[in-house]
LOSE-539662 format. One record per residue (C-alpha): x, y, z; residue in one letter. Coordinates in steps of 0.1 Angstrom, whole numbers, padded with zeros to 4 digits. Layout:
<recs>
+-------+-------+-------+------+
:    px :    py :    pz : rest :
+-------+-------+-------+------+
:     X :     Y :     Z :    A :
...
+-------+-------+-------+------+
</recs>
This chain:
<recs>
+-------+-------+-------+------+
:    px :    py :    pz : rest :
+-------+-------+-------+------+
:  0603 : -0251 : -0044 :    X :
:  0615 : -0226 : -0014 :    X :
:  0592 : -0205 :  0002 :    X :
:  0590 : -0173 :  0026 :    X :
:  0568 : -0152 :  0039 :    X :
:  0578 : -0116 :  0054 :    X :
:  0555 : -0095 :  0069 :    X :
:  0528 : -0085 :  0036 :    X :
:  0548 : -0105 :  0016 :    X :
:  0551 : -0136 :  0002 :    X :
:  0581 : -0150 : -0019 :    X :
:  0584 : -0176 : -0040 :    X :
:  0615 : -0201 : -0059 :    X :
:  0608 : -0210 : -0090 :    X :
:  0596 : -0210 : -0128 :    X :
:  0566 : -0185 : -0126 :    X :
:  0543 : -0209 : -0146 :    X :
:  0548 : -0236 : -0119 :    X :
:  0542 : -0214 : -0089 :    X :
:  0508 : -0198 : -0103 :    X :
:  0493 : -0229 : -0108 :    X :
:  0496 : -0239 : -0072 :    X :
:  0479 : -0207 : -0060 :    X :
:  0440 : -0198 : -0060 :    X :
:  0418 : -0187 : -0091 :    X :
:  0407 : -0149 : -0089 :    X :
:  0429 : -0144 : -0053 :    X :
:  0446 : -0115 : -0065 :    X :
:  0438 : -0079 : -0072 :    X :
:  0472 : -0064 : -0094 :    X :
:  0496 : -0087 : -0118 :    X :
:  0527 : -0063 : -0120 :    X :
:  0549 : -0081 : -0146 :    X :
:  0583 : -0069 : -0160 :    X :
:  0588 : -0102 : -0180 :    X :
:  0620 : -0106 : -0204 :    X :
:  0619 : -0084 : -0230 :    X :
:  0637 : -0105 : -0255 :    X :
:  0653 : -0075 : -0271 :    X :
:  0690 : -0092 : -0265 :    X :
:  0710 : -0118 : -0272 :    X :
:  0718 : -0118 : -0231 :    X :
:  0712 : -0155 : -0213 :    X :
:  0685 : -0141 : -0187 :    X :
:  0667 : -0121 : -0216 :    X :
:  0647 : -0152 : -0231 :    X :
:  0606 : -0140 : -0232 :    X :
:  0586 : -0169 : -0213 :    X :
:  0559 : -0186 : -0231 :    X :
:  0530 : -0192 : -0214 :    X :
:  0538 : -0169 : -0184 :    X :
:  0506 : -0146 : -0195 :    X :
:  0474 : -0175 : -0192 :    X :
:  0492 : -0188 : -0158 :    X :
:  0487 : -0150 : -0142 :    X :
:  0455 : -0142 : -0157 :    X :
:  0438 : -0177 : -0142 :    X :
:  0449 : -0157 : -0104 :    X :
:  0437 : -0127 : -0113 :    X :
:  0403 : -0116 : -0100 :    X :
:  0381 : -0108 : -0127 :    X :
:  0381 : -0070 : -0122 :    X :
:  0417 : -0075 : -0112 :    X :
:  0444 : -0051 : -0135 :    X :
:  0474 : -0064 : -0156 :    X :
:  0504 : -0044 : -0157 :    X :
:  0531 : -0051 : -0182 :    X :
:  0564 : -0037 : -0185 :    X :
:  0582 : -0038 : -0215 :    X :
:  0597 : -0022 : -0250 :    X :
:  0574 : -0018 : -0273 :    X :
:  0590 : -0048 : -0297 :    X :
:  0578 : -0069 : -0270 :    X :
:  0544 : -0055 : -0259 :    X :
:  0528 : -0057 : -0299 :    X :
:  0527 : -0089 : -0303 :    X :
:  0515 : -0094 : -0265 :    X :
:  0482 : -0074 : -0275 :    X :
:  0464 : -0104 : -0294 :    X :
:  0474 : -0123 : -0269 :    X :
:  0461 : -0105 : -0241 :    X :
:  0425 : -0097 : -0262 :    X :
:  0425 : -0139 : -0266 :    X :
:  0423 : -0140 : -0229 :    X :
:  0398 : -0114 : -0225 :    X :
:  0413 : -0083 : -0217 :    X :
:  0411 : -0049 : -0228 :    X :
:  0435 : -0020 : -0233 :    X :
:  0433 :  0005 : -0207 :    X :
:  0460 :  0026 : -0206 :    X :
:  0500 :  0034 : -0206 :    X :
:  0528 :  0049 : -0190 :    X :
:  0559 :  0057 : -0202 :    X :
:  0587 :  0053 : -0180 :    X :
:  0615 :  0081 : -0182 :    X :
:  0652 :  0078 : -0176 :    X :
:  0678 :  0102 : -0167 :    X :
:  0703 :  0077 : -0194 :    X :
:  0693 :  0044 : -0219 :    X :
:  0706 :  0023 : -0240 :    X :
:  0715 :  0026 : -0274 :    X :
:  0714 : -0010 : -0296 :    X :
:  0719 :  0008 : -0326 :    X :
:  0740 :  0044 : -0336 :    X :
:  0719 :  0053 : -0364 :    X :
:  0685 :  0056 : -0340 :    X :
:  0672 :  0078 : -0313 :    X :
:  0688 :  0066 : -0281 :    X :
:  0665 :  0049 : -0262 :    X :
:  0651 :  0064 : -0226 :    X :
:  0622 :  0050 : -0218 :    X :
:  0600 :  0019 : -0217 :    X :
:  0564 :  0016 : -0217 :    X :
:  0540 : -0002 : -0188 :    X :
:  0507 : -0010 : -0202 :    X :
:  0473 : -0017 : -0185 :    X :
:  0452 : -0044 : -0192 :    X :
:  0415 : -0050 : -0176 :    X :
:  0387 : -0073 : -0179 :    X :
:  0347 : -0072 : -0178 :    X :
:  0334 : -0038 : -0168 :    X :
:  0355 : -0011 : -0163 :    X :
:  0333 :  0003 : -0136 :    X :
:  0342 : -0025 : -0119 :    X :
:  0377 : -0024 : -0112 :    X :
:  0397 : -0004 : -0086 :    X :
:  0410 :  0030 : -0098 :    X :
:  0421 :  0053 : -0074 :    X :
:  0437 :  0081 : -0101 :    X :
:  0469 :  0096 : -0083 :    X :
:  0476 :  0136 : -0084 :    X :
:  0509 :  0153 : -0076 :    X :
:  0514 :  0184 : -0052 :    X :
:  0533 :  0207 : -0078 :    X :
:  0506 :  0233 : -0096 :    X :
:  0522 :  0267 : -0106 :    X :
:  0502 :  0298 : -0093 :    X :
:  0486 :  0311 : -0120 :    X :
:  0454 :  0334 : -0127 :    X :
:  0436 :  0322 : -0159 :    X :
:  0411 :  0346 : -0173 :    X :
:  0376 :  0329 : -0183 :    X :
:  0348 :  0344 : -0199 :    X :
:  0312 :  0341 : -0178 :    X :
:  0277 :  0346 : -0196 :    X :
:  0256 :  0357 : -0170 :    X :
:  0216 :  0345 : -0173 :    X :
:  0196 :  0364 : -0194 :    X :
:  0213 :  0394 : -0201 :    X :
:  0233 :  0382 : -0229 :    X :
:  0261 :  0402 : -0214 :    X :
:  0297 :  0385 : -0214 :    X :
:  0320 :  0401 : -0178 :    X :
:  0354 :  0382 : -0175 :    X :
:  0363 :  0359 : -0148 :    X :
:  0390 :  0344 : -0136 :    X :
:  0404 :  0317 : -0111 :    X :
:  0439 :  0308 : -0091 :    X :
:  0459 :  0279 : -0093 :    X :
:  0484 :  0279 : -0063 :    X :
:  0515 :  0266 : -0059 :    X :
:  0519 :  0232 : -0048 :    X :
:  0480 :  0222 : -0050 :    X :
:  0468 :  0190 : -0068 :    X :
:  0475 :  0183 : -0104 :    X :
:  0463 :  0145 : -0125 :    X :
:  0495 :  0127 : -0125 :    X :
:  0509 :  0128 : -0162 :    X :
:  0511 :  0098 : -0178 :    X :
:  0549 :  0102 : -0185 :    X :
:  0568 :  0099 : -0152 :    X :
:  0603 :  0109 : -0145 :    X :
:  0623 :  0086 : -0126 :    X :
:  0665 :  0077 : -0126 :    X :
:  0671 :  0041 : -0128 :    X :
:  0689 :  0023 : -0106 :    X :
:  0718 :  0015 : -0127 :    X :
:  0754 :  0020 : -0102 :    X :
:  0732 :  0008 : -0072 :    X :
:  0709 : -0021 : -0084 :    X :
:  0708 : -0054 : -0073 :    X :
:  0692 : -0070 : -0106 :    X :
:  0702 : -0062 : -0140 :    X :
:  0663 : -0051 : -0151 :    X :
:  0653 : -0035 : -0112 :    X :
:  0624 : -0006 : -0111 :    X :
:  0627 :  0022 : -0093 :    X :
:  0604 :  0020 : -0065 :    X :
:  0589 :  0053 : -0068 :    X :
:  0578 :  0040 : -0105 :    X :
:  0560 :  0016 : -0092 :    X :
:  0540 :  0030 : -0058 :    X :
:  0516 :  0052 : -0079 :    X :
:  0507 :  0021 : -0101 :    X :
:  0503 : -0001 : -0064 :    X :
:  0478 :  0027 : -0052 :    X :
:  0459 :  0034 : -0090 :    X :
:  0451 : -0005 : -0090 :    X :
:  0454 : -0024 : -0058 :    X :
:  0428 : -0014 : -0028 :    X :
:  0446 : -0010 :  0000 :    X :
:  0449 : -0044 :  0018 :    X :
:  0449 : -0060 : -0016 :    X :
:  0468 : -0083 : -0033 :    X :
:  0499 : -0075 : -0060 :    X :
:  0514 : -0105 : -0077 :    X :
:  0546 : -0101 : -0095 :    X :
:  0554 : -0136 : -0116 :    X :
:  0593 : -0123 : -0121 :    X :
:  0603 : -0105 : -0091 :    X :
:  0637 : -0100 : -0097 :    X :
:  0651 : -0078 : -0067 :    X :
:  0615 : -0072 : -0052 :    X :
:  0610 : -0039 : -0063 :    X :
:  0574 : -0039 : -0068 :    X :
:  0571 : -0064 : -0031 :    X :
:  0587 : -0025 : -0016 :    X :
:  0566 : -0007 : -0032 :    X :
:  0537 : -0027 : -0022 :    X :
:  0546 : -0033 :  0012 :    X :
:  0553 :  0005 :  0014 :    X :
:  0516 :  0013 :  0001 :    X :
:  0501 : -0016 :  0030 :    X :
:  0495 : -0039 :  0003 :    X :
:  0501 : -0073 :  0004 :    X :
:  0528 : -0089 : -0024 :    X :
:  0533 : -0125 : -0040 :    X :
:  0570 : -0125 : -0059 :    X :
:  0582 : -0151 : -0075 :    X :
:  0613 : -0152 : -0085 :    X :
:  0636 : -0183 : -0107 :    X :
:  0671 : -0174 : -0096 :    X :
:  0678 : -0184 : -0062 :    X :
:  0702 : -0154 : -0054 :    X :
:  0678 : -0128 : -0065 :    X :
:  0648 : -0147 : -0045 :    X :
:  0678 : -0146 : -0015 :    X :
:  0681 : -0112 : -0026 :    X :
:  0649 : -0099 : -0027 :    X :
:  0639 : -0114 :  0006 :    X :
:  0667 : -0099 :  0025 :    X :
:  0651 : -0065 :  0012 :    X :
:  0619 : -0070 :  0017 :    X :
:  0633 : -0078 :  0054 :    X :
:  0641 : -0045 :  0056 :    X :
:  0603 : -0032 :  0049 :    X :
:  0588 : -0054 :  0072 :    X :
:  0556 : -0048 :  0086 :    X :
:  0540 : -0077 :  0101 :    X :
:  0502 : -0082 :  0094 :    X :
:  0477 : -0103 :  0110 :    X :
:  0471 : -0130 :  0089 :    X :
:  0491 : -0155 :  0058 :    X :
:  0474 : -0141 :  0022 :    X :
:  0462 : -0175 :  0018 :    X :
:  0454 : -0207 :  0042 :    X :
:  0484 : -0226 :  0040 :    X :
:  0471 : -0257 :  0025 :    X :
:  0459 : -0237 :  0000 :    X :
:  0497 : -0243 : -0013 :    X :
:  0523 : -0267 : -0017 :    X :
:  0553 : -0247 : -0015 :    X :
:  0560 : -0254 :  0024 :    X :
:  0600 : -0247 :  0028 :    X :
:  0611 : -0215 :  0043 :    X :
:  0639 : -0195 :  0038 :    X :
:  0655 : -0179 :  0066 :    X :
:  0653 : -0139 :  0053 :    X :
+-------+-------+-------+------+
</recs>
């Protein structure tokens, strides 16, 4: 099995399941997975047995699972998720400016969920909740009860324009279709405000099918570090000439080197 390391990042060749078991229990912080959905017939679109075990054994035990998919393929991945211990945090829907449409006689499909997963305490893992700059000026009228007097005055306060608002938990964001480099790629700006919610800066992002590298951008981007691995040797050649791009050099490997046995490099 090939492997490179670019700056932050390291990248891997091969089957996902073979890769996580040569790296070290609880080493990393996020597991950002867009696994096959196994909603078509298409040859790369098979869903991966066994993939979900391998990534939880290198995730730290107040680490965070992200999982992309449609919602045919994330039910059933529920039980399997609560067999390994985790727990439902949350969801994000993911919204395009076009779908698909499988069938004529349904809603045309233009989004896909990312859910959050999380074991132990949930005071215990990283959380950093993300706000955008876009509040409307606005005076909203409140009532007050002053102390004592029973008396009710009215109030009021000023949202202006541009402060902080709680990201919502549907975010807008076109897909790459016309430009991407992998037939499933994520937007990148998708997936920076899950990189800073979940990883601590410094931290670690694993993504068992990396595809393009979208999420080893995004977490390069954020100064986190990335594992990608990736089965198809010209997206891993792919995705490593990208990441090349993002480079920022960092002072040490994420792990010792011995610590693996996937020694080849890759020219990026």
């Amino acid at each position: 099995m090939k492997h490179t390391v670019i700056g932050a990042a390291e990248l891997h060749l091969g089957d996902c399941r073979d890769v996580l078991a040569q790296l070290p229990a609880d080493s990393v912080d996020v597991v950002l997975a867009d696994p096959p959905y196994g909603d078509t017939s298409l040859e790369w679109d098979s869903i991966v047995p066994g993939w979900l075990p391998a990534a939880a054994r290198v995730l730290k035990p107040a680490g965070s699972l992200w999982i992309f998919g449609s919602m045919r393929f994330l039910a059933p991945l529920f039980a399997e998720a609560e067999a390994l211990g985790f727990k439902y945090s949350q969801d994000i829907v993911w919204e395009k400016q076009n779908g698909t449409g499988f069938h004529a006689d349904r809603f045309r499909r233009v989004h896909e969920h990312a859910v959050m997963f999380y074991r132990g305490a949930w005071a215990d893992v990283y959380q950093d909740t993300q706000y955008t700059a876009d509040a409307t000026a606005r005076t909203v009228r409140r009532k007050q009860r002053p102390a004592h007097t029973g008396n009710i005055d009215a109030g009021h306060y000023v949202s202006e324009d541009g402060g902080p608002l709680m990201m919502r938990s549907v975010i807008y964001a076109r897909n790459e279709h016309g430009r991407a480099i992998h037939p499933t790629q994520k937007p990148v700006e998708l997936l920076r405000p899950l990189v800073r919610y979940s990883c601590p800066p410094g931290g670690v992002v694993l993504d068992p099918f990396s595809g393009s590298a979208s999420a080893g951008e995004a977490a390069m981007l954020e100064g986190r570090r990335f594992i990608g691995i990736e089965k198809k040797p010209n997206h891993f050649a792919d995705g490593s000439s990208r990441l090349a791009l993002v480079h920022e050099p960092i002072q040490k490997p994420l792990f010792a080197r011995e610590a693996l046995d996937v020694r080849a490099e890759v020219p990026a």
